[in-house]
C-alpha positions in Angstrom: 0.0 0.0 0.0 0.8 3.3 -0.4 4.5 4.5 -1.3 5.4 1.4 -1.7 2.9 0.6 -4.8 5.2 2.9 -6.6 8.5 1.4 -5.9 6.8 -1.6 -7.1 5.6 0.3 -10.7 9.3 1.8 -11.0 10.7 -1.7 -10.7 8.1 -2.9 -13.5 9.0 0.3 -15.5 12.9 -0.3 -15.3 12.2 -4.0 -16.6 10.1 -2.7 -18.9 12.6 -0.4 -20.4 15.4 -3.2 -20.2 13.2 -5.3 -22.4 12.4 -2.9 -25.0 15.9 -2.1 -25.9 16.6 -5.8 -26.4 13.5 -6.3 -28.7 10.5 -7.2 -26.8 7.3 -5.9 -27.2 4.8 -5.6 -24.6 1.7 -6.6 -25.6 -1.8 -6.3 -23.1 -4.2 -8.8 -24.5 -8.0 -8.0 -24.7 -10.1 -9.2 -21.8 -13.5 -9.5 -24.3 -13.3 -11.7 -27.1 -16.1 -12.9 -29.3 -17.5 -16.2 -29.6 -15.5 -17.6 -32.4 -12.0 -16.7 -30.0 -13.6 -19.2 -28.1 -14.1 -21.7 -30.2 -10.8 -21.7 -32.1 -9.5 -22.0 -28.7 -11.4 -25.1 -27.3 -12.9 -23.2 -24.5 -16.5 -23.3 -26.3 -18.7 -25.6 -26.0 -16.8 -27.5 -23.4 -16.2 -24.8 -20.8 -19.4 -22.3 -21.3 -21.6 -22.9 -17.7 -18.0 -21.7 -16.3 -17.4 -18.1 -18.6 -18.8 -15.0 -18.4 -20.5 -13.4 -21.4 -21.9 -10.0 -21.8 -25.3 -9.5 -22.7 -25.3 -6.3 -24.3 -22.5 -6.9 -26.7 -22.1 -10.8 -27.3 -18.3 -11.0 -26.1 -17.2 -13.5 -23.7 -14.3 -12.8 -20.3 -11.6 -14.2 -20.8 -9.4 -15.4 -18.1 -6.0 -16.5 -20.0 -4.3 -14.6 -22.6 -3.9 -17.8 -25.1 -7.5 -16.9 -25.8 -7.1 -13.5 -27.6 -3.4 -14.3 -28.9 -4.4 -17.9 -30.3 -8.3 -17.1 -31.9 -9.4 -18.0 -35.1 -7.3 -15.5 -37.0 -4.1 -17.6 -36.0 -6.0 -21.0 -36.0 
């Protein structure tokens, strides 16, 4: 808590910036992915009583990243 939260996002930061001059990219995968993400990914039909899907917009929470980085477009 507090002052210490930021120590913490300087650490990240200098990491961050070590990283990036040696070629990484940071990435921050989407959270809401359509149905088809879900599908390509094995997740659908198989998991759906346990994943939450919005109402309004048709888009399902995702709780892993190798839903958004491995949908249908990269098969």
């Amino acid at each position: 808590m507090g002052d210490i939260v930021f120590l913490q996002f300087a650490l990240i930061r200098s990491a961050m910036d070590i990283l990036v001059e040696k070629g990484f990219i940071p990435v921050i995968p989407p959270v809401l992915v359509r149905e088809e993400a879900m599908y390509g990914t094995g997740f659908l039909p198989a998991d759906e009583a346990q994943i939450y899907k919005t109402a309004e917009d048709d888009l399902y929470l995702v709780g892993t990243a190798e839903v958004a980085a491995r949908g249908p477009a990269h098969g």
